[in-house]
DOSEKE-744340 format. One record per residue (C-alpha): residue number from 1; residue in three letters; x, z, y. Coordinates in steps of 0.001 Angstrom, whole numbers, always signed. Layout:
% DOSEKE-744340
NUM, ALA, X, Z, Y $
...
//
This chain:
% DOSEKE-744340
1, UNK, +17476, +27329, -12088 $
2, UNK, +15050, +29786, -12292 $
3, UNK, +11343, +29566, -13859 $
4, UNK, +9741, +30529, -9778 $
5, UNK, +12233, +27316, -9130 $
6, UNK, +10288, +25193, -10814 $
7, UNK, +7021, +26060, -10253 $
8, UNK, +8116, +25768, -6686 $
9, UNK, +9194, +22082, -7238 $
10, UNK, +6183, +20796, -8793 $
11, UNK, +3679, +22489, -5758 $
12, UNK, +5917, +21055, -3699 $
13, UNK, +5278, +17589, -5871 $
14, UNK, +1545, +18324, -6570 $
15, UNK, +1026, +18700, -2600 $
16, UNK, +2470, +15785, -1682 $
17, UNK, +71, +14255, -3905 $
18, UNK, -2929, +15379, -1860 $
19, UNK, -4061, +12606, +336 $
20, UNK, -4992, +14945, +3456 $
21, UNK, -1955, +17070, +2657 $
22, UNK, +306, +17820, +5936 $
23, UNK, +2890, +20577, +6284 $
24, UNK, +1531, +21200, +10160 $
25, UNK, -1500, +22964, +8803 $
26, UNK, -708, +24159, +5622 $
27, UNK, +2466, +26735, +5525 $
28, UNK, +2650, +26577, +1811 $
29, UNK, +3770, +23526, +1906 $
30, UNK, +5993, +23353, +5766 $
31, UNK, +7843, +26198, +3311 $
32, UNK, +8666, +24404, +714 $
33, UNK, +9496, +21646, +2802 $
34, UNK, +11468, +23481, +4427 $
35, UNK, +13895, +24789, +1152 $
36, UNK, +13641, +21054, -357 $
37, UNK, +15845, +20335, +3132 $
38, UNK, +17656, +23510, +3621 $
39, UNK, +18522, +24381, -672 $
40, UNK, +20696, +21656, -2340 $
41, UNK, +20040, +23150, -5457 $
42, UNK, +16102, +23316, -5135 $
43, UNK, +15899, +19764, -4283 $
44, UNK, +17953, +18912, -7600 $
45, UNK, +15295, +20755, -9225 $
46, UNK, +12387, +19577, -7339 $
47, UNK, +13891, +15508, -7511 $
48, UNK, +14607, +16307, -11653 $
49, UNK, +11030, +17127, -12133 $
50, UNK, +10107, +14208, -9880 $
51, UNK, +11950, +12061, -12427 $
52, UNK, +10379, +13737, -15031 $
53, UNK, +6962, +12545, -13970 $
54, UNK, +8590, +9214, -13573 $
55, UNK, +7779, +9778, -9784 $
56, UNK, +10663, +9076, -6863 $
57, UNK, +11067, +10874, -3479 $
58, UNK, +11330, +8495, -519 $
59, UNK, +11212, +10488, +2546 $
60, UNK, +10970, +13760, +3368 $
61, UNK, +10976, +15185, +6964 $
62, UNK, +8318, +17451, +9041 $
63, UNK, +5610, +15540, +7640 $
64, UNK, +5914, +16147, +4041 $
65, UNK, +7141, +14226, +1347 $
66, UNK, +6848, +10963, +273 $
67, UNK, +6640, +9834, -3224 $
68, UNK, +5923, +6855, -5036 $
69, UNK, +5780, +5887, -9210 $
70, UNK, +9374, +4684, -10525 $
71, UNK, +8170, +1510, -12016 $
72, UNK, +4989, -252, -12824 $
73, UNK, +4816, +1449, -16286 $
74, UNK, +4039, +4949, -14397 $
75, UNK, +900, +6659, -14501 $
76, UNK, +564, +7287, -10905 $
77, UNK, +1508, +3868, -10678 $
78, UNK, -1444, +1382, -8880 $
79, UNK, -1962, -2352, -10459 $
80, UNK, -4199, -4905, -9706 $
81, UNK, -6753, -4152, -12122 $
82, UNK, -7524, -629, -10707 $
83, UNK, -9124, -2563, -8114 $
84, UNK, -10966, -4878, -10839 $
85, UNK, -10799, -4669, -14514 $
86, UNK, -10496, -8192, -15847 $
87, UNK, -8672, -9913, -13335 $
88, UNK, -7542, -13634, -12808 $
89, UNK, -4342, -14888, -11772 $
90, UNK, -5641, -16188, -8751 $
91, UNK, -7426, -13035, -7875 $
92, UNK, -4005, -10926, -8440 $
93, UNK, -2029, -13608, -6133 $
94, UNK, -5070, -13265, -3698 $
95, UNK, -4749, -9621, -3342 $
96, UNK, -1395, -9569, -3032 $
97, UNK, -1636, -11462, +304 $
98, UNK, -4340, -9622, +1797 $
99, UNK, -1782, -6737, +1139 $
100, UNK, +1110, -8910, +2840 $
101, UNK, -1745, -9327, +5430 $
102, UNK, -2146, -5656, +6261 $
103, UNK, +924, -5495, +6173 $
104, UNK, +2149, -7928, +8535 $
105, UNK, -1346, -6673, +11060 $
106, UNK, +261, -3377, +11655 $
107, UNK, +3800, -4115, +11583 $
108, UNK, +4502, -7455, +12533 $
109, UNK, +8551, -7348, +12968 $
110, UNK, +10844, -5634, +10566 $
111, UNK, +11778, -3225, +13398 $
112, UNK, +8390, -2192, +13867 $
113, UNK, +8825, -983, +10131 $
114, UNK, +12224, +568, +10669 $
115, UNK, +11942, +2113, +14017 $
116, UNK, +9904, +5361, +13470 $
117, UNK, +9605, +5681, +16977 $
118, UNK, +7536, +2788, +17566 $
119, UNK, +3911, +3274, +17314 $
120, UNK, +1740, +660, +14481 $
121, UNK, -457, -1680, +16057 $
122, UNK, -4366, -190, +15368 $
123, UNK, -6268, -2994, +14019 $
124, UNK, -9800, -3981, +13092 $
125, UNK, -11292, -5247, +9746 $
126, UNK, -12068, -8927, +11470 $
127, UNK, -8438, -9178, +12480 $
128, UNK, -7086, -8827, +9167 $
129, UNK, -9513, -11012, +7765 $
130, UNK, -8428, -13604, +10251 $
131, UNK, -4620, -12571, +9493 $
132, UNK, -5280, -13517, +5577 $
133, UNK, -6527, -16626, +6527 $
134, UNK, -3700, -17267, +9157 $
135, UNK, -982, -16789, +5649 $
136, UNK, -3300, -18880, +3664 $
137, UNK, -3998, -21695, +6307 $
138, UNK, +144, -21237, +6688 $
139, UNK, +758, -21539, +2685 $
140, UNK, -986, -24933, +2466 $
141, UNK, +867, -26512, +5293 $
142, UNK, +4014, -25598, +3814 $
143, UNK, +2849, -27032, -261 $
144, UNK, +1928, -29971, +1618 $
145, UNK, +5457, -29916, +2745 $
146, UNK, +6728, -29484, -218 $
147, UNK, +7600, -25746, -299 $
148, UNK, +8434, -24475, -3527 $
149, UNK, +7535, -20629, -2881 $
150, UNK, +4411, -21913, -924 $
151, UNK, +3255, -23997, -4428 $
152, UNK, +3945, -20954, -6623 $
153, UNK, +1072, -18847, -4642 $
154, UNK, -1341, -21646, -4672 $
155, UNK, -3364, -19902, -6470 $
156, UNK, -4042, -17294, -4301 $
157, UNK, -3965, -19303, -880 $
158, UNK, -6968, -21852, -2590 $
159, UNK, -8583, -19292, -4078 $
160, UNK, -8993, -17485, -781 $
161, UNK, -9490, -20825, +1119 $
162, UNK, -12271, -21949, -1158 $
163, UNK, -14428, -18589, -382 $
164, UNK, -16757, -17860, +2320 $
165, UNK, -15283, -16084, +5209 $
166, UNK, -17852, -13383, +4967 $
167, UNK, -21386, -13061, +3629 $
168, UNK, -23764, -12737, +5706 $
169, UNK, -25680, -9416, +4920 $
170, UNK, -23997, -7866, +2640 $
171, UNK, -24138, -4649, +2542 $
172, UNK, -21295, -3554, +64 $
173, UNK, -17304, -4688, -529 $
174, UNK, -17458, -7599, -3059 $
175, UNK, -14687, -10052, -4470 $
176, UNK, -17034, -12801, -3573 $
177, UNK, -15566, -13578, -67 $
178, UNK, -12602, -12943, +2314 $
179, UNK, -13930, -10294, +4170 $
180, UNK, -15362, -8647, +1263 $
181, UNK, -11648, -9024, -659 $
182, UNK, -10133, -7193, +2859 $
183, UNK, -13037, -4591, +2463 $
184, UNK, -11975, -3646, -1166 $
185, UNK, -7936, -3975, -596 $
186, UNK, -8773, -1086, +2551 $
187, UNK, -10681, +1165, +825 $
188, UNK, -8244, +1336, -1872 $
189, UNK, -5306, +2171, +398 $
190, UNK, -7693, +4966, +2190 $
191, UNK, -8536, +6158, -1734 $
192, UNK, -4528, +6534, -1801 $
193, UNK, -3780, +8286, +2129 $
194, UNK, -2407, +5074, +3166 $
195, UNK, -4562, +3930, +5960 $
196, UNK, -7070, +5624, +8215 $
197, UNK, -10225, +4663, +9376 $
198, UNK, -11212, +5822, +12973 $
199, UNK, -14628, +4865, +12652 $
200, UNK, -17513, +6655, +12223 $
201, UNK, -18902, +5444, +9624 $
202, UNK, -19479, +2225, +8118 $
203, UNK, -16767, -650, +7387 $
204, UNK, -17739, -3067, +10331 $
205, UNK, -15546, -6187, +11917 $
206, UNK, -14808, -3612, +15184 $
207, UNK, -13871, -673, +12671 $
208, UNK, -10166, +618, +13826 $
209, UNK, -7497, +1251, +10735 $
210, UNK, -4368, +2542, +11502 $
211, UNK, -1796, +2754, +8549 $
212, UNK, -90, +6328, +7586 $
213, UNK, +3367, +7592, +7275 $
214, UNK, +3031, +7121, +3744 $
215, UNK, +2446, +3039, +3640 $
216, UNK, +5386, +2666, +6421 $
217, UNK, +7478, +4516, +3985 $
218, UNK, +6274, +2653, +1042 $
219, UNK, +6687, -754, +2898 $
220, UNK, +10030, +0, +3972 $
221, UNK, +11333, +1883, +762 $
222, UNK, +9712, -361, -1930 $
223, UNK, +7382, -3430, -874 $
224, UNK, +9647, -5238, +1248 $
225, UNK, +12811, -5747, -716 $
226, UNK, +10686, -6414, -3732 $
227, UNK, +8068, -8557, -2198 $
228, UNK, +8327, -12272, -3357 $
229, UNK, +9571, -10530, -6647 $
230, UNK, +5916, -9053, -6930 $
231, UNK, +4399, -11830, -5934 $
232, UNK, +6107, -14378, -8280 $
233, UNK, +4845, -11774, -11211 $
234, UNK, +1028, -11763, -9598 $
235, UNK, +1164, -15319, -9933 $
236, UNK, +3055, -15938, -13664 $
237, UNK, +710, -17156, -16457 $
238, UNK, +1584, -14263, -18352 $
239, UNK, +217, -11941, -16521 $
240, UNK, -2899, -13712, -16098 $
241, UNK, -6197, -11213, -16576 $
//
């Protein structure tokens, strides 16, 4: 391994960082793409630094790479309290289901997730909203019916019954009601190059989001097969705020 070998790998890494970064219009990077798939040996390098950083490659193709944190101990890794410092264990099981809710809005069957071929569904800031509510209204049927995994995120499906849908008038994101919860969970995956807004300008109930490469990757790779798993820690005393 040379020294131009590794500081190869980590522009490679650093670029896949960038939010707006895409190999079509940047030929630095559709290069170095381009060795990580053609050179065994510099994608040993460029995955060994990876694991250095405590960062993992999970997809690669035309569009770039995709990389998330190894573990919740990372620094690039994202908790609940970057979106709110003090945190309650209802708010961390709350915004874990709006997340299942955007989620579910875009891709609403596993193939849609696994089929790369099939297109996400666009959606609008009112129809998540109503999809968290849907999941909530959905979680208290099934405690009443005595569903044990239902009970466990009670705290999140109350908390978000017991708030106002929306607030009429407000002007900024807030934790203070559903829509202003949804408002704050989709500006955080835009912060991050995981959804795109293709409105103008404000956040309004008509605004269009479609989802990137990056979160089908990420939903596929690491939220689905660790998803009650995440939200069973949200919700643990423990971890409460």
């Amino acid at each position: 391994m040379s020294s131009s070998d590794s500081q190869d790998a980590a522009r490679l890494l650093y670029k896949a960082m960038a939010i707006s970064a895409n190999p079509a219009n940047d030929p630095d990077y559709r290069h170095l793409v381009a060795r990580f798939r053609g050179e065994r040996m510099f994608a040993e390098v460029v995955n060994g630094v990876a694991a250095g950083m405590e960062l993992v490659i999970l997809d690669v193709s035309e569009r770039g790479l995709v990389i998330a944190p190894t573990g919740r101990n990372s620094r690039f890794s994202l908790r609940p309290t970057d979106l709110r410092r003090s945190m309650s264990e209802q708010d961390k099981v709350a915004m874990v289901l709006i997340h299942l809710a955007i989620a579910a809005v875009f891709y609403p069957t596993t193939d849609h997730i696994e089929d790369e071929g099939r297109a996400p569904f666009p959606s609008t800031l009112a129809e998540i909203r109503d999809k968290v509510l849907a999941i909530a209204n959905s979680l208290r049927s099934s405690a009443e019916g005595d569903s044990y995994a239902a009970e466990q995120l009670r705290p999140g499906w109350s908390f978000l019954l017991d708030l106002p849908v929306f607030i009429p008038g407000a002007e900024r994101a807030s934790m203070k009601s559903v829509e202003g919860l949804v408002r704050v969970s989709l500006r955080r995956l835009q912060d991050y190059g995981l959804v795109r807004n293709e409105g103008d300008e404000e956040m309004l109930d008509k605004t269009v989001f479609t989802p990137t490469h990056q979160l089908r990757v990420q939903l596929r790779e690491l939220t689905l097969p660790n998803l009650f798993k995440a939200v069973a820690a949200a919700a643990a005393p423990s971890n409460q705020g």
